[in-house]
N, C-alpha and C positions, 0 to 999 in steps of 0.2 A: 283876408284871402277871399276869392269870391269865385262861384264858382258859373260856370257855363255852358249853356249847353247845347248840343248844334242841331242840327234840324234833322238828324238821325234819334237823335235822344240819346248821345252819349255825352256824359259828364264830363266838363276838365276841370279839374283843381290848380290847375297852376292860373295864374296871373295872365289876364289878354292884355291880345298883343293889339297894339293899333292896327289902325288900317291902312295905307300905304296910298298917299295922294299927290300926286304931283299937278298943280294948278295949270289953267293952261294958260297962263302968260309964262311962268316957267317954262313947257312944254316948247312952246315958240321962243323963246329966248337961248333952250341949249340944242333945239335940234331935235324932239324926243316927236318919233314919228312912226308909223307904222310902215310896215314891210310894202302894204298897196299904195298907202300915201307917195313913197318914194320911188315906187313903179311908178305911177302915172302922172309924176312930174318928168320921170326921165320919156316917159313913152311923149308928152306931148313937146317938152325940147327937143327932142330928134327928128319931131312931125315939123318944127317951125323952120330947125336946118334944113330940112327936105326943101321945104317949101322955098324957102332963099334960095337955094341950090338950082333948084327950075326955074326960076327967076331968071336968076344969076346966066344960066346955061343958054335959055330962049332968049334973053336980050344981045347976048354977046354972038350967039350961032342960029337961032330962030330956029333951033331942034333944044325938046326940053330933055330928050334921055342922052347923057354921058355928051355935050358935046354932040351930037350926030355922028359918035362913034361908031355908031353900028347902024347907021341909015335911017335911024329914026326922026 
């Protein structure tokens, strides 16, 4: 049995426990990604649909907001 002690200085008797690692080819293999990671993948594909969109809009009407719905 062995014992441990944490950086309070309190003692544990029981058995440590590992420490919990996930590699990161695993990480990128199942998708393991943070809360911001997957904000700012979504924030910069909805920037690049924007961006086709005016494109899109100015080539076909030569007004890039809605079609020149509204006089733009």
């Amino acid at each position: 049995m062995t014992v441990t002690t944490n950086d309070r200085g309190q003692q544990n008797l029981f058995a440590k426990e590992p420490q919990m690692y996930v590699s990161q080819t695993d990480a990128e293999r199942y998708g393991y990604e943070s809360y911001a990671e997957r904000a700012e993948k979504l924030n910069g594909r909805t920037a690049m649909v924007g961006f086709v969109a005016a494109v899109v809009s100015y080539a076909f009407s030569g007004s890039v907001f809605f079609f020149g719905a509204f006089g733009f």
